[in-house]
PADRENVO-794206 format. One record per atom (N, C-alpha, C, O): residue in one letter; x, y, z; atom name; residue number from 1. Coordinates in pm, whole numbers. Layout:
residu|px|py|pz|atome|num
A|X|Y|Z|CA|NUM
...
% end
This chain:
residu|px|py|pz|atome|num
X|10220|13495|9405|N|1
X|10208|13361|9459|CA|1
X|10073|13299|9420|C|1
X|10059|13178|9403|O|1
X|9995|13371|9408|N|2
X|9801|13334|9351|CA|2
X|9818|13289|9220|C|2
X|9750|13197|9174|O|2
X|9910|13353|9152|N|3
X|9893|13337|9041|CA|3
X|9982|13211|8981|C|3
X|9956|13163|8870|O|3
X|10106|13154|9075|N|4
X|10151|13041|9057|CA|4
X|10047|12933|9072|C|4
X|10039|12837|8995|O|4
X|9979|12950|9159|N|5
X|9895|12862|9248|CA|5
X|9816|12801|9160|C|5
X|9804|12683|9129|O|5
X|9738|12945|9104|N|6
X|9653|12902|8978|CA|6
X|9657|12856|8872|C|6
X|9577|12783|8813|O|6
X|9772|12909|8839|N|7
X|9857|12818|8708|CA|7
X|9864|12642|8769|C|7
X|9768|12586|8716|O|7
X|9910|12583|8822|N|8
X|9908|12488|8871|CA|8
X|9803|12418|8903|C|8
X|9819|12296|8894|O|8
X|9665|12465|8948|N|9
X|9559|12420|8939|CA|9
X|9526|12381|8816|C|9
X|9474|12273|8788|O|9
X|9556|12467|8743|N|10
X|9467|12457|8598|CA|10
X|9564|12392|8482|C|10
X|9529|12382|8364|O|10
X|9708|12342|8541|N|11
X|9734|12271|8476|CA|11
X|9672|12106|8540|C|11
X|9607|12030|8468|O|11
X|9702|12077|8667|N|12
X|9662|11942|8726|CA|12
X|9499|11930|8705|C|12
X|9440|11836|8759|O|12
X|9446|12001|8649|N|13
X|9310|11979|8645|CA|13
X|9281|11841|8525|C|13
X|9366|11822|8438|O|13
X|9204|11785|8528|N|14
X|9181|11648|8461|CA|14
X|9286|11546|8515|C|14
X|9257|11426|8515|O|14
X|9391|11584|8553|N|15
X|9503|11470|8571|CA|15
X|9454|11386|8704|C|15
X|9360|11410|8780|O|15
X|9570|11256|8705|N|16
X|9528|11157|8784|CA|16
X|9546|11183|8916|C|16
X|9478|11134|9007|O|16
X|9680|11293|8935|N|17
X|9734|11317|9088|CA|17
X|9805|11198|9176|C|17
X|9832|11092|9118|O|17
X|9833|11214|9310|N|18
X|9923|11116|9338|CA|18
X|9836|11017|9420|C|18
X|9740|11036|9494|O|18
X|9883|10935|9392|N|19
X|9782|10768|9502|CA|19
X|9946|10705|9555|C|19
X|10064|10736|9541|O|19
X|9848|10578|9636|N|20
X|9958|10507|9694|CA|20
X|10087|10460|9595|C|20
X|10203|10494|9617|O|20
X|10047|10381|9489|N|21
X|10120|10332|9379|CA|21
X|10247|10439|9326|C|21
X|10361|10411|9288|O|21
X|10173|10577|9341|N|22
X|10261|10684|9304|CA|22
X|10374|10713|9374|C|22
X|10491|10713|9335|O|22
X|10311|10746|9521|N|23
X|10371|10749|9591|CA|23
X|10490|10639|9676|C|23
X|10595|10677|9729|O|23
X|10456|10541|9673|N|24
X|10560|10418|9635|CA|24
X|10687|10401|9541|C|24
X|10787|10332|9562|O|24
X|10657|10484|9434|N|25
X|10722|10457|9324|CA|25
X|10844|10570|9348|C|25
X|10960|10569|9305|O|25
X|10767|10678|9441|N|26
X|10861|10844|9417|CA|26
X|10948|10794|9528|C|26
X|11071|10785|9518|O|26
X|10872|10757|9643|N|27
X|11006|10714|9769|CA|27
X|11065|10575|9720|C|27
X|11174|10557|9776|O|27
X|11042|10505|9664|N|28
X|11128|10351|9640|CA|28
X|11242|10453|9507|C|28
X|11332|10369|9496|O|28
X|11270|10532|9442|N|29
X|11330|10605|9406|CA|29
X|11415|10685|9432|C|29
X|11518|10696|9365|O|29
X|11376|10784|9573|N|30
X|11407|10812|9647|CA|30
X|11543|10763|9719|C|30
X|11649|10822|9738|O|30
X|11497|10631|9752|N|31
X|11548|10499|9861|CA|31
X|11671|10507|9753|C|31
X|11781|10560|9766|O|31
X|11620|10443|9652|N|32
X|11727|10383|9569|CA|32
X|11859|10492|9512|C|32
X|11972|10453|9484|O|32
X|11811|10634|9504|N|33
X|11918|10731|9477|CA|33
X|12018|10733|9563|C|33
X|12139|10744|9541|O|33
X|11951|10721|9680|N|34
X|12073|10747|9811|CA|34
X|12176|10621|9751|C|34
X|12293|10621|9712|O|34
X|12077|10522|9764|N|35
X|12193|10377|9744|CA|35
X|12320|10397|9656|C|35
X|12440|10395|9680|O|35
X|12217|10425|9498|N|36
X|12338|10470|9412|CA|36
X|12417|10579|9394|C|36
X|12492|10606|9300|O|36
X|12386|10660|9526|N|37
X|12456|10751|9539|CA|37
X|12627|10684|9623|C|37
X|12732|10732|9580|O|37
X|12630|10622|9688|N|38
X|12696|10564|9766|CA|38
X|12778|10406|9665|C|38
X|12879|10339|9688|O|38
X|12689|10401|9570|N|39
X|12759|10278|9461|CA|39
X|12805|10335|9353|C|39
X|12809|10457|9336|O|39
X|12843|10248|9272|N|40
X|12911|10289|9161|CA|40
X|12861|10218|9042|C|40
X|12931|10210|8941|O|40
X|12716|10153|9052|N|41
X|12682|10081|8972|CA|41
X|12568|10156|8891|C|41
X|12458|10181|8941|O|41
X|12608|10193|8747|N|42
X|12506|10268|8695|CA|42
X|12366|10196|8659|C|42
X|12257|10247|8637|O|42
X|12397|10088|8661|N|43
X|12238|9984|8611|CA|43
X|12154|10049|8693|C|43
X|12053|10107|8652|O|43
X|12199|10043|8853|N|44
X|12116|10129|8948|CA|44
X|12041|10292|8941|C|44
X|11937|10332|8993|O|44
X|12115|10344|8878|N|45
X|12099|10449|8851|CA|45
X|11996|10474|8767|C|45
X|11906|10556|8785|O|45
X|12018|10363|8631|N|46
X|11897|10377|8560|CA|46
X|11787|10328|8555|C|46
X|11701|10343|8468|O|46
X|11784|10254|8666|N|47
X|11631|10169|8737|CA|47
X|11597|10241|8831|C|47
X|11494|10206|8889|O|47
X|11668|10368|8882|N|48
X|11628|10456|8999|CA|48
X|11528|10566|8891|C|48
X|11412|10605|8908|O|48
X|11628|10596|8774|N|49
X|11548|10738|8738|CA|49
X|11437|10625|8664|C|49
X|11352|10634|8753|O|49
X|11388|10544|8585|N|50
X|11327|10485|8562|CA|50
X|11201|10436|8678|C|50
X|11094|10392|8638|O|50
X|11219|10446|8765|N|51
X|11108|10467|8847|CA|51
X|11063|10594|8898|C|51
X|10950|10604|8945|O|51
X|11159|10711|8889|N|52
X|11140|10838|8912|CA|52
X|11020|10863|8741|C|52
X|10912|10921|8753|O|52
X|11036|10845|8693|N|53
X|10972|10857|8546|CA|53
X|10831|10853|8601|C|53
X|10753|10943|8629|O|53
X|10820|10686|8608|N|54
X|10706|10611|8598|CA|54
X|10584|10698|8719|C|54
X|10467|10733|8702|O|54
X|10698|10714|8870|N|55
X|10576|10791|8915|CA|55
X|10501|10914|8876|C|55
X|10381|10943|8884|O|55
X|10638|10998|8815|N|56
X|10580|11132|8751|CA|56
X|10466|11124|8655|C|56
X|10386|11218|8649|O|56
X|10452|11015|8577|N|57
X|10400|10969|8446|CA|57
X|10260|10944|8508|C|57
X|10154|10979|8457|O|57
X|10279|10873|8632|N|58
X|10112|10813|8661|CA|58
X|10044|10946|8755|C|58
X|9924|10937|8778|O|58
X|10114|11062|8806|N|59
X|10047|11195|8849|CA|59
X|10008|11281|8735|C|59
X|9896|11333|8737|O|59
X|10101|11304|8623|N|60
X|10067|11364|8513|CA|60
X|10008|11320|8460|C|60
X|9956|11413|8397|O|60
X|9936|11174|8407|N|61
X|9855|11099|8326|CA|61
X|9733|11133|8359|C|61
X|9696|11143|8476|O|61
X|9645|11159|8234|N|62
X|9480|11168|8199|CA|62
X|9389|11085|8161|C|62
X|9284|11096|8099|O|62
X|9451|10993|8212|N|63
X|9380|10837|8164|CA|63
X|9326|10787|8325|C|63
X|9361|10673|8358|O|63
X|9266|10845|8396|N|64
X|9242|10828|8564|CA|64
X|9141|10690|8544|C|64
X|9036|10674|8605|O|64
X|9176|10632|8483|N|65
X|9045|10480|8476|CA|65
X|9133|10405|8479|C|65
X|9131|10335|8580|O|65
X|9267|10375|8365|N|66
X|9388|10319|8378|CA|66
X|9480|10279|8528|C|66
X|9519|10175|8582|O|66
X|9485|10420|8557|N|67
X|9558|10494|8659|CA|67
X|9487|10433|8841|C|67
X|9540|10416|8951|O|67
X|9350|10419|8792|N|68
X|9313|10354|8937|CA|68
X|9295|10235|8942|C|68
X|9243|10178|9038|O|68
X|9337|10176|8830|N|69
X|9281|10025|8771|CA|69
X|9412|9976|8823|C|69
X|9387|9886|8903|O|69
X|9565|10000|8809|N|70
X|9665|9989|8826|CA|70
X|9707|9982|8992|C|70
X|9782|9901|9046|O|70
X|9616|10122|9070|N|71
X|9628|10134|9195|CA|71
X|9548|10033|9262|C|71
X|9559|10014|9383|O|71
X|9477|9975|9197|N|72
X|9367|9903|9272|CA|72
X|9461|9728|9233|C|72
X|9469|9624|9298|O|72
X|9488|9748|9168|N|73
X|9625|9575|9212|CA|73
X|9703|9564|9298|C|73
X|9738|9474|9374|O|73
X|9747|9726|9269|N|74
X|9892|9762|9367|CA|74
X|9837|9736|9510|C|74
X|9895|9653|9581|O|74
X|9753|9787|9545|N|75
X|9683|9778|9690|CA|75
X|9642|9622|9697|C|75
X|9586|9578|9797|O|75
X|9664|9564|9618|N|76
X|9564|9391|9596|CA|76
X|9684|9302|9674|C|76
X|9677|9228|9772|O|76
X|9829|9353|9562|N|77
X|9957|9286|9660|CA|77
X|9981|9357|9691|C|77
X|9973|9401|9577|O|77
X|10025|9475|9771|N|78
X|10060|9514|9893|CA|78
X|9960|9433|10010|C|78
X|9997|9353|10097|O|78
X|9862|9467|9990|N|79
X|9763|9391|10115|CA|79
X|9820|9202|10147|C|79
X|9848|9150|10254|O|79
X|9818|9147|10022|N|80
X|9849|8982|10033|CA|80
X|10018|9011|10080|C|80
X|10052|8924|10161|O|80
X|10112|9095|10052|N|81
X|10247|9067|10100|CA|81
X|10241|9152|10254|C|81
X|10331|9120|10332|O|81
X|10156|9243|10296|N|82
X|10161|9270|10420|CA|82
X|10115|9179|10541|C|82
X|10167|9147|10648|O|82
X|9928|9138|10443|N|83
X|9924|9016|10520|CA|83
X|9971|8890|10588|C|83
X|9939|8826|10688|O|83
X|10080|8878|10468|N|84
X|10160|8735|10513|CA|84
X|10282|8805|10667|C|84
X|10303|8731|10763|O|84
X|10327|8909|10662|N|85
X|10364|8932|10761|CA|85
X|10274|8995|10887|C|85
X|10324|9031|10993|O|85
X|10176|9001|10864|N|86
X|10068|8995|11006|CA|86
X|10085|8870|11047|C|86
X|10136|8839|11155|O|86
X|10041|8788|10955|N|87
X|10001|8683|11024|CA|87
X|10144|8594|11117|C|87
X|10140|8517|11213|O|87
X|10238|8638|11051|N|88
X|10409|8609|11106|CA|88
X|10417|8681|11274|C|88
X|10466|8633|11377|O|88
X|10353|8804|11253|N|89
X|10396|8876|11350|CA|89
X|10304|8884|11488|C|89
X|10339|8928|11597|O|89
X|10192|8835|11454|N|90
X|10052|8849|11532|CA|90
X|10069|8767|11701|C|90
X|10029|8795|11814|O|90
X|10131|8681|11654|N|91
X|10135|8538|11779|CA|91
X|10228|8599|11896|C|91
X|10200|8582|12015|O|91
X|10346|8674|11850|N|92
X|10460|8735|11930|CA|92
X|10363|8847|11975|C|92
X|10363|8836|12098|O|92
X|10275|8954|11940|N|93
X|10221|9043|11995|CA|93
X|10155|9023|12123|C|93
X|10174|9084|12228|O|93
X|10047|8893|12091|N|94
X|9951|8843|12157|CA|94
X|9998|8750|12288|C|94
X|10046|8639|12313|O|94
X|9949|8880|12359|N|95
X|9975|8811|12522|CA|95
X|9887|8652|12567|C|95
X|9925|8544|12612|O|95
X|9749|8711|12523|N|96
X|9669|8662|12632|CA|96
X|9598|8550|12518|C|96
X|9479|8521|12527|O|96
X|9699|8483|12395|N|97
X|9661|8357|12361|CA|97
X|9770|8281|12319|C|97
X|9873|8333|12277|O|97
X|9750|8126|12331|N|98
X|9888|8057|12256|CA|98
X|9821|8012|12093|C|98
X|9700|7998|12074|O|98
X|9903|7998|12011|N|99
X|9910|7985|11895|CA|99
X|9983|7823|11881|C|99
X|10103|7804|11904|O|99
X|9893|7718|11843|N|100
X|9929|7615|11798|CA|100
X|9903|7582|11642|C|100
X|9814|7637|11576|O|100
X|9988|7491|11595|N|101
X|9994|7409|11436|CA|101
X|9910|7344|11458|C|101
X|9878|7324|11575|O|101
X|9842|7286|11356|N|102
X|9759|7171|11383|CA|102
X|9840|7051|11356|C|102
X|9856|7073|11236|O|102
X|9903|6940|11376|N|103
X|9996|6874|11325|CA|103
X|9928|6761|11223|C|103
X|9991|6676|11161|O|103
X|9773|6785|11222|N|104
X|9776|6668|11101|CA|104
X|9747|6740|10979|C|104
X|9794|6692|10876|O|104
X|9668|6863|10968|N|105
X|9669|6960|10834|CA|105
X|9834|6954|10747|C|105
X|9952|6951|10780|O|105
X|9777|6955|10657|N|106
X|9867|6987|10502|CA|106
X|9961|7122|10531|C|106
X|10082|7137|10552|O|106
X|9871|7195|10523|N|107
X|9895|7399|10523|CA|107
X|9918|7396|10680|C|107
X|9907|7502|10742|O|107
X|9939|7315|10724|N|108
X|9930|7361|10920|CA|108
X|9900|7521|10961|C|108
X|9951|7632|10975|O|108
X|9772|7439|10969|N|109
X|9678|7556|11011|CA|109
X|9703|7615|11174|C|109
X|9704|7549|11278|O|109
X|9726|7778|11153|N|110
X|9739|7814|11283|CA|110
X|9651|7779|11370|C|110
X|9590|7698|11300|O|110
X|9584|7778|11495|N|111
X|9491|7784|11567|CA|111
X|9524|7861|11719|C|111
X|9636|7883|11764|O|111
X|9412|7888|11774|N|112
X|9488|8009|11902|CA|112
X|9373|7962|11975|C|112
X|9259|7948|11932|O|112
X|9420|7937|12103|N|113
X|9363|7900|12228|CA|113
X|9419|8017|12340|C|113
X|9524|8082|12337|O|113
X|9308|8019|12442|N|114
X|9335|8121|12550|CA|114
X|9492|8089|12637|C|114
X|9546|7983|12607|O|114
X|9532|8138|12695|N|115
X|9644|8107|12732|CA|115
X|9575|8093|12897|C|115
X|9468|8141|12934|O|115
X|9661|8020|12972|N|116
X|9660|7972|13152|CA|116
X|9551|7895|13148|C|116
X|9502|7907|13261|O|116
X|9465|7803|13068|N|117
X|9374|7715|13114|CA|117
X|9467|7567|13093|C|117
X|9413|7482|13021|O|117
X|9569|7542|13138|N|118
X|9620|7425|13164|CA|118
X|9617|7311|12992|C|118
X|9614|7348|12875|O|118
X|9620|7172|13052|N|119
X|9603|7102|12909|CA|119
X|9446|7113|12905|C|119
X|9354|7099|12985|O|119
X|9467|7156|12731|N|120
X|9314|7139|12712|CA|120
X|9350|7089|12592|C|120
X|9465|7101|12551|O|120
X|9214|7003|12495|N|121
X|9204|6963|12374|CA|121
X|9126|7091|12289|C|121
X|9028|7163|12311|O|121
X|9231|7076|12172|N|122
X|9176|7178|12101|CA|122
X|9168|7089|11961|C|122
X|9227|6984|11933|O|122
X|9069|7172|11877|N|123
X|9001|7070|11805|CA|123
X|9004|7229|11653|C|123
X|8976|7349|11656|O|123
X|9064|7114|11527|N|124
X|9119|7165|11409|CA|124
X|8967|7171|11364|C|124
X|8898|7070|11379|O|124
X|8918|7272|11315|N|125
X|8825|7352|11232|CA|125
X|8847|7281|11081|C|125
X|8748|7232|11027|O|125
X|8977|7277|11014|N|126
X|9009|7249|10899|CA|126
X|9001|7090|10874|C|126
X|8939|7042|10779|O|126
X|9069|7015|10968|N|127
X|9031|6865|10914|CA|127
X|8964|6787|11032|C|127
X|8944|6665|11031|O|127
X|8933|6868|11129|N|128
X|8825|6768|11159|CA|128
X|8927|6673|11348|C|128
X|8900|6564|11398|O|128
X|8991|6734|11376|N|129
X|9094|6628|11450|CA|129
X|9132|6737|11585|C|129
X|9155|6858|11589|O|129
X|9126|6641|11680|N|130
X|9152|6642|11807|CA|130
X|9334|6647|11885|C|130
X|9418|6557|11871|O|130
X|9347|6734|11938|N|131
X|9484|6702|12018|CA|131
X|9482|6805|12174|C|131
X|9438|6919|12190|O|131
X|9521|6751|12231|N|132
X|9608|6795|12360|CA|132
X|9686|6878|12348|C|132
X|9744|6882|12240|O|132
X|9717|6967|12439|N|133
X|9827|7080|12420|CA|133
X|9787|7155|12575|C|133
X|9680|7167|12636|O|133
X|9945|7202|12608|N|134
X|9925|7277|12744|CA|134
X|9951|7417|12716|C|134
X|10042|7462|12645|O|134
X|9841|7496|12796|N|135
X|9857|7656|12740|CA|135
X|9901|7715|12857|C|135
X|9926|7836|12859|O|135
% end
């Protein structure tokens, strides 16, 4: 068993090993086998092992400058597509504030006021403007 062990060390030695990106790639593969296990559509099949590839490729790869250069986007959008669902999900969590639009902003800007202080004016950071609202 030592001697598997070691063999294996000393092959992964220099290599890139697994990161998030990798690991993404082996379970979205994963995901997708079951699917086409259950379909009958081979396109699937070959966009499943085709990502089974790609993760193997970026653990076995010796190019670790490439390899984190790649992980370091992947984490760039994952973060901007997770973010957009924080910010979706944040207002429903949050007990103890209300979440208003600003209604004259462009982008209608969220804004969050304490909740149980009755009507109060709350005032847009972004353009500058005043409104009423009951919390």
């Amino acid at each position: 068993m030592n001697k598997l062990r070691s063999k294996l060390q000393n092959f992964m030695e220099g290599r890139y090993g697994i990161d998030e990106m990798g690991s993404f790639l082996l379970f979205l593969s994963l995901g997708m086998m079951l699917v086409s296990c259950f379909s009958s559509i081979f396109i699937l099949y070959l966009i499943t092992v085709l990502f089974l590839v790609c993760g193997y490729f970026r653990i076995f790869s010796r190019h670790q400058t490439k390899r984190w250069k790649e992980n370091q986007k992947f984490l760039k959008v994952k973060k901007r597509f997770l973010g957009f669902f924080r910010k979706k999900i944040q207002p429903f969590r949050d007990k103890e504030h209300c979440y208003f639009q600003c209604p004259n902003c462009h982008c209608k800007k969220l804004l969050r006021v304490p909740k149980g202080k009755g009507n109060i004016s709350i005032h847009c950071p972004q353009c500058h403007m005043d409104f009423v609202k009951r919390t």
